[in-house]
N, C-alpha and C positions, 0 to 999 in steps of 0.2 A: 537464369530462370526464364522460363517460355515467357512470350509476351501474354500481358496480365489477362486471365481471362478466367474459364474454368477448369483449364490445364494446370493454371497456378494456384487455383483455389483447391482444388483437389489434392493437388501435392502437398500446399501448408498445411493442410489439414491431416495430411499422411503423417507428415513433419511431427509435428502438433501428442501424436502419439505417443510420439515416446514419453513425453509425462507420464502420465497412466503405467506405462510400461517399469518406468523404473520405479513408482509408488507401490507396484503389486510386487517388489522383489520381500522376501519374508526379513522380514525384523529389523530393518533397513532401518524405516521409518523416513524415506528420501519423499518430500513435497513435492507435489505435479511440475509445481514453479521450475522448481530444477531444473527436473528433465527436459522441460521444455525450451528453459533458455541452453540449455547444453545444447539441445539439439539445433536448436539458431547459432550456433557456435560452430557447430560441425559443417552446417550447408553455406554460413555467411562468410563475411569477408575475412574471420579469422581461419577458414577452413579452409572449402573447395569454391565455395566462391558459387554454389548452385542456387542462390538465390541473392537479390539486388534490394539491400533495403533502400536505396534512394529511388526507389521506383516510385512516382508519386502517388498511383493505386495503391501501392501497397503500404507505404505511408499514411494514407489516407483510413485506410481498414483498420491500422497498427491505433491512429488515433482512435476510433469511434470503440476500438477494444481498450485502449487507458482508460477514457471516458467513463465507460462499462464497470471496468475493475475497481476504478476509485469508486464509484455509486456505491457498490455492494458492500465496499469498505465501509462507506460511512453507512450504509443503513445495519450494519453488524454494530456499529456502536449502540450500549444498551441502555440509551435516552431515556426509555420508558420508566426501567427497574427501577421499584421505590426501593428496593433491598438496599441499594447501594447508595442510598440518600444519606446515611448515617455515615457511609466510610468515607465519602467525600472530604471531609477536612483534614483528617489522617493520609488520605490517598491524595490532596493539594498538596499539604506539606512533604512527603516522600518525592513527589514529578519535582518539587523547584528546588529541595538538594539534590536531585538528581540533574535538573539543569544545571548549577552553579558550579558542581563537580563538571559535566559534561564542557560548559565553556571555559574551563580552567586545560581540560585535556584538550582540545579543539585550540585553544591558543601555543599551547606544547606541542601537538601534532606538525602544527603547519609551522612554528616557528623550523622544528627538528628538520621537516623535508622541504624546507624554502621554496614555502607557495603561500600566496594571501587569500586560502581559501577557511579561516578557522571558524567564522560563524557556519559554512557549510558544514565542518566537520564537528562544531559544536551540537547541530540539530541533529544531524545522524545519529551522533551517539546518545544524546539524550530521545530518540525517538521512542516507538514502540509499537507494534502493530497487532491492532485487534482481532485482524482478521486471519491473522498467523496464531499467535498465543489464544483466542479464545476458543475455536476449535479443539486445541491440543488439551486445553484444562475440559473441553465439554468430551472429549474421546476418554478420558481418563478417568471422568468421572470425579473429580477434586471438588467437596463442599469445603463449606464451614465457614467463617468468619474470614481467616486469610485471605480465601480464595474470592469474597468480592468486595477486599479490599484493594487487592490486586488486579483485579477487574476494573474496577474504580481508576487506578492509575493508570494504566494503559489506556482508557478511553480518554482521560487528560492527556496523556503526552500523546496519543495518535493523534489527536484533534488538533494540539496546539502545534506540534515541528508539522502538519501539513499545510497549515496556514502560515508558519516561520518559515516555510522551505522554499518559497520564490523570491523572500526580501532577503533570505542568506546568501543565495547563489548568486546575486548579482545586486551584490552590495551598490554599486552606481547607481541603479535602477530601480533602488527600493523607495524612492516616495510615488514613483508611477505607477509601481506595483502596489504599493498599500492601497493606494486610489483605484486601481482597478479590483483588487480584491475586494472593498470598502464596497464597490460597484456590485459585485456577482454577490455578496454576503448580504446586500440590501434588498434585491432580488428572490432571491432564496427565502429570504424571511418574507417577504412580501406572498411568498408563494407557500407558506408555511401558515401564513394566516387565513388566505383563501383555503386550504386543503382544511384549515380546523372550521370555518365558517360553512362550507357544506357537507362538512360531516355533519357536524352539529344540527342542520337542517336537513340533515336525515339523506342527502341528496346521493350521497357517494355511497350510503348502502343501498340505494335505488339502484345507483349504474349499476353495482357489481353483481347485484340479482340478475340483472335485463342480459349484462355482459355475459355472466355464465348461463343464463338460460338459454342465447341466442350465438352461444360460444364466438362470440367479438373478439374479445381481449381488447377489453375499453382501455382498463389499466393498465396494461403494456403499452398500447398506444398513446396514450395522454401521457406514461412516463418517460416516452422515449422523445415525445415533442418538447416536454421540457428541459430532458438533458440535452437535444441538442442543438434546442435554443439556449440555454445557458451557458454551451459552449462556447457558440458561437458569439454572444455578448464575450465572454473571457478570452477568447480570440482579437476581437474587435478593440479589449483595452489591453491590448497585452501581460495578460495572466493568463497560466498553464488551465490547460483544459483540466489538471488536477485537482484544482479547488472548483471549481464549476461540478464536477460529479461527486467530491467529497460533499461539498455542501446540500445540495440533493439528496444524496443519502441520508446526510440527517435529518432533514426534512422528513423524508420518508420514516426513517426511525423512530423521529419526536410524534408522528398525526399515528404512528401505528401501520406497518405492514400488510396487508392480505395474506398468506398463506399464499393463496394462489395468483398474484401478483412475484410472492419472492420463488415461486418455484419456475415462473416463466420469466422472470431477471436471471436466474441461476443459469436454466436453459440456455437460452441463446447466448450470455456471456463465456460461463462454462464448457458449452457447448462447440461455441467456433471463434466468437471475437472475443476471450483472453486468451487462449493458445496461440491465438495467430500472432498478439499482441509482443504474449515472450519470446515466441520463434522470432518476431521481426527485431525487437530488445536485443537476444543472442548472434541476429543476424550482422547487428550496427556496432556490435563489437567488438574494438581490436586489443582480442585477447593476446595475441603473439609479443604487443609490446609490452606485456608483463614481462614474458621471458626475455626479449632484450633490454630491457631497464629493468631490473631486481627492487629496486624502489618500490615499484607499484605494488609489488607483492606482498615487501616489509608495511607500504604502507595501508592495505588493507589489512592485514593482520592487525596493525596498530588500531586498526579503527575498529574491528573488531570485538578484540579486548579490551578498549578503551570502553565501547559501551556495555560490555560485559561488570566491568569495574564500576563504572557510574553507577547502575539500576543497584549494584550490592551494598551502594549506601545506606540502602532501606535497611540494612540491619542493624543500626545504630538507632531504628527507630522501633526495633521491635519486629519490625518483618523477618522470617526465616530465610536465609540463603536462597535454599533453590525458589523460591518464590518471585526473589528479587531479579537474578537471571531470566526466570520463564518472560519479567517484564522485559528483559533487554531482546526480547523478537523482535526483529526489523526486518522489513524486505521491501512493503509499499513506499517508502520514503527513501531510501537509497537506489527504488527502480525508477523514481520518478527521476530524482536527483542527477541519476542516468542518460535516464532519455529526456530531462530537460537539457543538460550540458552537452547530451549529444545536438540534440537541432537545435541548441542556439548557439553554439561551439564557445563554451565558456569553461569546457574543462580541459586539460594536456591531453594526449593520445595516451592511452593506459589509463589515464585516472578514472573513465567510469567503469573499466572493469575491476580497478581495485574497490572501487563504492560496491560494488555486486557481491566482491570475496570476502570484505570485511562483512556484509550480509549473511552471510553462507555460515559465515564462523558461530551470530547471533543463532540461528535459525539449527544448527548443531546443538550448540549448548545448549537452547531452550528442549529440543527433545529428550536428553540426558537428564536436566534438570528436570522435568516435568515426569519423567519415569520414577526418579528420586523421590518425589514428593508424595506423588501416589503410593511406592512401599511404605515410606512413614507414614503414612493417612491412616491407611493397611495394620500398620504395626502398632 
């Protein structure tokens, strides 16, 4: 890669395309996500080597787009909906047999391919991700009761394996991390109270009149000061920049969105820094040593279908099949998973690309399922 500048910002962003590219193939149904860590695969060090993710610029970008991605994540969780007030207790009890299954597999997994990683493989699979699955139920079009039941569970198991996903990965490490989390989660709230305290005085429908009258973008500005001060506190006590932007999010999703705040979040995330994020993801990844260790492959797959099997315990509760599946979407929680065990080197060589395929497998099903459900809606 040319040395960092806007020779390389122009090329990641050429990079960065092929998402797009592969989402417009007809009937596919292939997520931006893909194509774009593909394409980080292609140009990184599992490819040709035309870009350096230890480049600490690029590093640096790659971070302030995780930041970014998680935010959006957490403000797509749907805090607000009273709809989903009533499915709450149905939708608690399905996420913890779905946990109790998932650390039952997660202890099988890692006992089978002799590694002591089972609480991380227990959160993976019991995960879920909102910002994958609720998209796909809102393109579809899927009402009715099921459907924000199931909504309901996914914003449990999103919320809780992102906050279980730093004390899994480094089980040594987890009373500093709960203290640091403990830390960024009292913050957050604290900023959760100030945000309802000048609403409520009227204050913050003042800014966002003055900000669009005078076209500022107050609220882009004051939201990007506080993600990256929050970062940089979750930096400071060593927790992942992923809980510092999930937690924000929901901030943002409990006091209530702007419209025109989430369309200039979208923007410039969507835009340039998460593309660049999963080119640089795709970049750090050494996909080759799937093909020389066959393990990583069995054991993405295993991890796969492991959380494809957990979520279908909900049909013991009454949940329909493909409903149960659509909850097993994962991709935020195994990219973190990722690219935390990538820079803190806590995972084997191969093993975060197998956390990516067994991703991919979820993120498969869930479309199939989610096609399924709509003809039955239909019928």
């Amino acid at each position: 890669m040319p040395e960092f500048g806007f020779h390389a910002l122009a090329l990641l962003a050429a990079i960065g395309l092929a998402g797009p590219a592969l989402a417009a193939l007809p009937r596919l149904g292939i997520p931006v996500i893909v194509g774009e860590l593909a394409a980080g695969i292609v140009v990184g060090r599992s490819g040709f080597g035309i870009v350096d993710a230890n480049d600490p610029t690029f590093a640096l970008f790659a971070d302030i787009g995780f930041a970014l991605v998680m935010f959006l994540v957490g403000s797509h969780v749907p805090v607000r909906d009273k709809s989903l007030r009533g499915d709450l207790p149905r939708a608690l009890l399905r996420a913890i047999a779905v946990g109790a299954v998932a650390v039952v597999l997660g202890i099988l997994v890692a006992r089978l391919f002799g590694v002591d990683h089972a609480p991380l493989y227990a959160v993976l699979m019991f995960s879920s991700s909102a910002a994958l699955a609720l998209p796909v139920i809102d393109s579809l079009g899927l009402t009715g009761p099921p459907v924000l039941s199931v909504t309901a569970q996914i914003a449990i198991a999103d919320a809780s394996s992102i906050v279980l996903l730093p004390l899994a990965i480094n089980p040594s490490g987890a009373p500093r991390a709960a203290l640091g989390a403990l830390a960024v989660a009292a913050c957050a709230a604290v900023g959760f109270l100030a945000l309802w305290y000048v609403q409520k005085r009227g204050w913050l429908a003042r800014m966002h009149e003055y900000s669009e009258r005078r076209n500022l973008a107050l609220e882009l500005r004051t939201s990007l000061i506080a993600l990256f001060g929050l970062a940089a506190l979750a930096k400071s006590v060593h927790v992942s920049i992923m809980l510092a932007g999930f937690a924000l999010g929901l901030v943002l999703s409990a006091v209530g969105e702007p419209r025109r705040l989430a369309r200039q979040l979208f923007g410039i995330t969507e835009g340039f820094f998460a593309p660049l994020f999963f080119v640089w993801l795709g970049a750090s990844l050494q996909v080759r040593e799937l093909g020389q260790d066959p393990r990583y492959i069995v054991l993405g797959v295993t991890l796969g279908v492991g959380a494809i099997l957990a979520h279908c315990i909900g049909r013991l509760f009454g949940q329909p099949l493909s409903f149960g599946i659509l909850a097993s979407a994962q991709l935020g929680v195994p990219v973190a998973a990722a690219t935390l065990g990538t820079q803190l080197h806590l995972l084997r060589p191969g093993e975060p690309s197998a956390l990516i395929l067994g991703a991919l497998l979820t993120v498969a099903a869930t479309t199939v399922a989610g096609t399924i459900a709509k003809r039955r809606q239909v019928a």
